[in-house]
N, C-alpha and C positions, 0 to 999 in steps of 0.2 A: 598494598592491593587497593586499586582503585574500585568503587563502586557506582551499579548504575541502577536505576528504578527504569523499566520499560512499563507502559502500560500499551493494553492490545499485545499481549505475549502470546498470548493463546491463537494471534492470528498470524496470518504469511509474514508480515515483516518481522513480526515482534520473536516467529521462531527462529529466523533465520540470523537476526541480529541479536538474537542470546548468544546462537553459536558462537558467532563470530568474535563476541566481548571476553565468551569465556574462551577462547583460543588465545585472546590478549592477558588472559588471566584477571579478569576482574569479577568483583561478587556480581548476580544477580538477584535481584531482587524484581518479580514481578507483579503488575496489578493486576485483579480481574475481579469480575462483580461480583463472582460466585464459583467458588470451589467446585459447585456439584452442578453447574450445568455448563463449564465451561469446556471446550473440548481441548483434551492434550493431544489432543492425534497428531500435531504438526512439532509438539515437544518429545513425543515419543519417536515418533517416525527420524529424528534426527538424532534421535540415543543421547538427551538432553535432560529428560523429565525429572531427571534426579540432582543436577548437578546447578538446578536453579530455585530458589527463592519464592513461595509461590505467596502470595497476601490479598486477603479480600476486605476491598476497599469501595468506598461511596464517592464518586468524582462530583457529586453534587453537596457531598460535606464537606466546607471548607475546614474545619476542626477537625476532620477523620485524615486529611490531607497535612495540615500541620504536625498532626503525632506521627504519620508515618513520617516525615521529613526530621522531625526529632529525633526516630529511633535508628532512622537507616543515617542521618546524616551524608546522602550522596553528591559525589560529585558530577555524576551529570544524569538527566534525567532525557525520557525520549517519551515524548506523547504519539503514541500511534492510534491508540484506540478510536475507534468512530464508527459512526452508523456511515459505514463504506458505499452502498448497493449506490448509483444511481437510480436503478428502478426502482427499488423499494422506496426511497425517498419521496415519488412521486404518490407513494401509496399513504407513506407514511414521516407526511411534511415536520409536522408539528414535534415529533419524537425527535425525528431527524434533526430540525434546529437546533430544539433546546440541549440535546445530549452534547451535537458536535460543535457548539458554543458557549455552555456554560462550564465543561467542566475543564474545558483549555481555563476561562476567564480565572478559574477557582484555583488551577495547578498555577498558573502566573504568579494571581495573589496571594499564595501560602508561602513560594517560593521567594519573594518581595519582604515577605513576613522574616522566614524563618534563618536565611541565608542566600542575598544575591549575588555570592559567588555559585552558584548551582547553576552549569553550564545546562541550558535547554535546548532540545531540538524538537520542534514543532513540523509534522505532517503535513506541509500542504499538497494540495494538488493541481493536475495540469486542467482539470474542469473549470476552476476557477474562472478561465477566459474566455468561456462562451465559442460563440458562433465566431470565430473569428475571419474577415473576408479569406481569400485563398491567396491573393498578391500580398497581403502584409506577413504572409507566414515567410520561415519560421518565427514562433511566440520566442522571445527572454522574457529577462528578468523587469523590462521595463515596459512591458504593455500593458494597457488599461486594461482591469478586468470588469466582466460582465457576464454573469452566471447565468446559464439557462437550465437549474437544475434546483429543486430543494439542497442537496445535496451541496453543489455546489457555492449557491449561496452561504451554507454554514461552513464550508471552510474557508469562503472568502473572509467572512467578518472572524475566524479564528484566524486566520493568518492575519486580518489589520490588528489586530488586540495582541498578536505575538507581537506586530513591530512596533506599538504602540509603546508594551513594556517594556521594549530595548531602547527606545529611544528614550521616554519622559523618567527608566531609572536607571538606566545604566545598566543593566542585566547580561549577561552573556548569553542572546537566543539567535536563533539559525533555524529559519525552515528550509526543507528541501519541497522545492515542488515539481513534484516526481510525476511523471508520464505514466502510461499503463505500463505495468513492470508485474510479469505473470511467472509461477511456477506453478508444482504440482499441489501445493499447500493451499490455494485459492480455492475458496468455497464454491458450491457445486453450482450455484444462481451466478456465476460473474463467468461470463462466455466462454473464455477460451479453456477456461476447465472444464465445463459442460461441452466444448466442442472433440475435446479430446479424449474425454472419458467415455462420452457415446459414441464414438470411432473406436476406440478398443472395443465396447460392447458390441458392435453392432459385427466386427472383424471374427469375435470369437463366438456371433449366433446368437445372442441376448438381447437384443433389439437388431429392429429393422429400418425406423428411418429417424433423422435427426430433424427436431424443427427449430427455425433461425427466421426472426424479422429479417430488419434491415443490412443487408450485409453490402451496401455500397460504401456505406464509413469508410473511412480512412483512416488509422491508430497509426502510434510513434509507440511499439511495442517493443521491450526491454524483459530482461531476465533478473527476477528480484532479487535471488540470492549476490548479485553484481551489486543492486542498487543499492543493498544496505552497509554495503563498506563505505559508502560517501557520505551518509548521515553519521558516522563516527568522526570522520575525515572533516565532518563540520566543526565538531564541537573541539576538536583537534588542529586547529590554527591561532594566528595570535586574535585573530578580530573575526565577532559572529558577520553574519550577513542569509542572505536568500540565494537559495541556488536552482535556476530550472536542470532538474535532473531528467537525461532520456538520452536518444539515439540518434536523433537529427532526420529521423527519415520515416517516411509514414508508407503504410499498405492498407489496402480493405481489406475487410471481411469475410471477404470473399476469396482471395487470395491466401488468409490462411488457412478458410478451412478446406482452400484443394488441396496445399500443400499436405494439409494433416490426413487427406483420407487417400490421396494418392502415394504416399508414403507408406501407408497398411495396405498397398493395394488394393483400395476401395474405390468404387464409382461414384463420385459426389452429386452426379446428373441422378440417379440412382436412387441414394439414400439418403440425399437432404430433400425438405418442404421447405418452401416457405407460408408463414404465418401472418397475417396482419396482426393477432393480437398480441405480438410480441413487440411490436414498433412500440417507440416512446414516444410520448407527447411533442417534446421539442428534442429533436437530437443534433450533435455536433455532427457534420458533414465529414470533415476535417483537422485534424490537429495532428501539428506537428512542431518539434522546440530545437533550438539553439541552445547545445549543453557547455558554449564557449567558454563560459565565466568558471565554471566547476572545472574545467581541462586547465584552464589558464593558473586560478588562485589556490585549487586542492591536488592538482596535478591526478584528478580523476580520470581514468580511461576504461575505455567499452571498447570493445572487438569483437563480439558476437553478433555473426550477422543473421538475418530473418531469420533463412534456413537451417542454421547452424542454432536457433532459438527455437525453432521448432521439432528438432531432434533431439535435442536437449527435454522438454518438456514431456513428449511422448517417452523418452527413456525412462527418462523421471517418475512418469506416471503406470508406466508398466511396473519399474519395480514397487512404488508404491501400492497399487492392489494386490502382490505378491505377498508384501510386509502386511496390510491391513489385514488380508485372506489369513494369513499364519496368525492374529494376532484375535481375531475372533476365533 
């Protein structure tokens, strides 16, 4: 039985790729900062909560991170955890850095320490690349990045510090830099679950209008429970490397939330506002990725198109408040 350490279990990727390891039959071992305020809802709601490893650990002690790599001795390890929000990053720069770059730097170097055959998969993301023009899109694996985000900034310099350690020791590491990839497990402040779950409210009488900045964006939106079969699929060939993960095709914002309230037979002319103080400081217009390298080298593939990603979600999240409702 192989073994794996996830950190960010507690959140969308981290419950969806427990599932998935423990259907491969391996231990789970998860990290989280705190037993009592971290939430299992996305470990229950998947009928998982028991069948994993749970360990509260300090990603800022580099010696709390060595004894667990002593005790669990795993063979591969998955860093998800982060201060995720773009917005909030804006709020809350300085947290946001240090969290989502020191404690990559600290899991590297224990792993350096303790055992570098400890197959890693590092988190990155498609923010990393900034504003990018519209003629050079689609983004791979070879475009300059330029972060227009707190946020983004620290997963750029934790993705150069993963390829830093693959390179100067020989390490087996693999980020995936993944696109927006949503299900019903996404916390309530990351859009498209606040746009879907106030669509259900709003369908069955419980509010009355949804409020949304900028909805001209453009996203390259994907279905998570998809995405986390590839970050195994990483660690799972002969040689690590970077893979942009996504769909190849972007929509706005606008675009999804017709789909999502026209689909409840909802007026979106109706029951959406818009807001100015929802707008971010600097926002990407645009992004969208070339997932050719991952189709080509891991023989990954995606077939779920917009639509079929947005009934997918609404199902999801219907039964989800069904499950939560029975569960309070």
């Amino acid at each position: 039985m192989k073994t794996a350490i996830i950190t960010g279990i507690t959140g969308q990727d981290g419950a969806y790729l427990s599932k998935l390891l423990l259907e491969k039959e391996y231990k789970v071992v998860g990290i989280t900062r705190s037993l009592q305020t971290g939430s299992l809802n996305g470990l229950s709601f998947l009928g998982i909560e028991n069948e994993v490893e749970l360990v509260e650990a300090n990603v800022f002690d580099l010696s709390n991170i060595i004894r667990l790599l002593e005790k669990y001795n795993p063979d591969e390890f998955y860093n998800l955890a982060a201060q995720s929000s773009v917005g909030l990053s804006f709020e809350q720069p300085i947290g946001t850095l240090e969290y989502n770059i020191i404690s990559v730097a600290n899991l590297l170097e224990a792993i350096r320490i303790i055992n570098k055959k400890i197959k890693f998969y590092q988190s990155s993301s498609s923010e990393m690349y900034g504003n990018v023009a519209k003629e050079l899109l689609p983004i791979d694996e070879k475009f300059i990045i330029h972060p227009a985000s707190p946020y983004a900034i620290s997963k750029a310099a934790a993705h150069w510090i993963s390829v830093n350690y693959r390179e100067a020791y020989k390490m087996f590491i693999s980020s995936g830099i993944l696109f927006n990839h949503e299900s019903v497990l996404r916390r309530q402040n990351f859009v498209t679950k606040k746009i879907i779950s106030s669509a259900l409210k709003i369908k069955n009488g419980n509010m009355d209008v949804l409020k949304v900045g900028n909805t001209s964006i453009k996203r390259d939106w994907g279905y998570a429970p998809e995405y986390v079969k590839v970050m195994w699929q990483m660690l799972n060939v002969d040689e690590p490397g970077d893979y942009v993960i996504c769909t190849g095709e972007a929509h706005t914002l606008q675009e999804f939330i017709k789909k999502v309230f026209i689909s409840l037979d909802l007026d979106p002319a109706r029951h959406v506002q818009f807001d100015e103080k929802l707008y971010r400081p600097v926002e990407l217009e645009v992004i969208y990725g070339n997932p050719g390298k991952a189709k080509t080298n891991l023989n990954w593939e995606y077939d779920i198109s917009f639509d079929e990603l947005i009934k997918k979600l609404i199902d999801d999240e219907m039964k989800y408040q069904i499950w939560n409702n029975k569960s309070n």
